[in-house]
C-alpha positions in Angstrom: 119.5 -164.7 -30.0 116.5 -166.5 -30.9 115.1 -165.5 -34.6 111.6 -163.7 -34.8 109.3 -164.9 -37.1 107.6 -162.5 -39.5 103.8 -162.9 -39.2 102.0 -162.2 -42.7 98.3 -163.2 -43.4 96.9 -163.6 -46.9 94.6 -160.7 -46.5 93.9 -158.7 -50.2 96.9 -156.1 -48.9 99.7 -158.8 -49.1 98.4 -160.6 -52.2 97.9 -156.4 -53.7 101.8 -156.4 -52.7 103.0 -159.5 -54.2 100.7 -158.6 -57.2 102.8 -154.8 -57.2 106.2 -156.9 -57.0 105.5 -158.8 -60.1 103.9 -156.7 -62.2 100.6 -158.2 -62.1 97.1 -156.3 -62.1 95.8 -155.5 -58.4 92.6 -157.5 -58.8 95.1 -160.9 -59.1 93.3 -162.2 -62.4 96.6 -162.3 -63.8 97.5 -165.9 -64.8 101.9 -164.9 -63.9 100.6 -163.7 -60.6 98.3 -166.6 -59.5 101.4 -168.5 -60.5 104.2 -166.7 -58.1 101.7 -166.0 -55.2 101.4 -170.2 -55.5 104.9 -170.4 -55.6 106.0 -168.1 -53.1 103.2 -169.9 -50.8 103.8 -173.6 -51.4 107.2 -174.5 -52.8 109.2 -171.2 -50.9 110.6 -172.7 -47.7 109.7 -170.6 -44.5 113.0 -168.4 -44.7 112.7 -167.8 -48.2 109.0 -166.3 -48.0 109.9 -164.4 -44.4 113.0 -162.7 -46.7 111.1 -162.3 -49.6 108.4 -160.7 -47.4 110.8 -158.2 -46.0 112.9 -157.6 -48.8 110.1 -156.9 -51.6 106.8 -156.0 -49.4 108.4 -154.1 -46.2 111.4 -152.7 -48.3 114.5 -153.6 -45.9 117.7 -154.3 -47.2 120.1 -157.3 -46.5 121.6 -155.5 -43.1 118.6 -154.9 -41.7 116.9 -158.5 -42.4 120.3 -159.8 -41.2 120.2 -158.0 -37.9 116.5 -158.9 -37.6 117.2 -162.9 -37.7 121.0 -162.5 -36.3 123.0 -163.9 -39.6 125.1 -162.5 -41.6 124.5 -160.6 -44.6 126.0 -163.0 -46.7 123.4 -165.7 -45.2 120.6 -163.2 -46.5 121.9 -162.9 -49.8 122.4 -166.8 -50.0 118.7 -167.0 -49.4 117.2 -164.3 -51.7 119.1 -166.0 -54.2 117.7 -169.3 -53.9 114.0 -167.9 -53.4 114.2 -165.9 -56.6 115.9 -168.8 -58.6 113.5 -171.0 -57.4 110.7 -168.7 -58.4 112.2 -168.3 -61.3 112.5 -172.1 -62.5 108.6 -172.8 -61.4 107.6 -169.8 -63.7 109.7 -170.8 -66.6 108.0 -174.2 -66.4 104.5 -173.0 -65.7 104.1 -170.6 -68.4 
């Protein structure tokens, strides 16, 4: 079963979501959320950001994102992992 890609735009409602996920003022002046919106936008591989996405913005849970792309939940987990690691290391090193 062919995977179906999550379409997301960078309209002021999914940067006011990433912005809600991190803590960070709605308005985005935040240096910590510039940061991770940069992050999760340029060194996040495709997979990561579509699981981030879903996971943090649309509030599913591993099952669901697993029957959605047609792996198993292990597979999802594996991923969010790496994504928040990653994130993790770039804002350790930025700020």
């Amino acid at each position: 079963m062919p995977r179906e890609r999550v379409s997301y735009d960078l309209t002021e409602n999914y940067i006011a979501s990433f912005d809600k996920l991190i803590g960070g003022d709605t308005e985005g002046n935040s240096r910590k959320s510039v940061l991770v919106r940069r992050i999760i936008m340029q060194e996040l591989t495709d997979r990561q950001r579509e699981y981030i996405l879903l996971r943090y913005v649309h509030k599913m849970n591993g099952a669901q994102i697993a029957r959605m792309y047609g792996v198993s939940r292990s597979a999802v987990s594996k991923t969010l992992f790496r994504a928040r690691k990653r994130l993790e290391r770039f804002l350790f090193y930025s700020l």
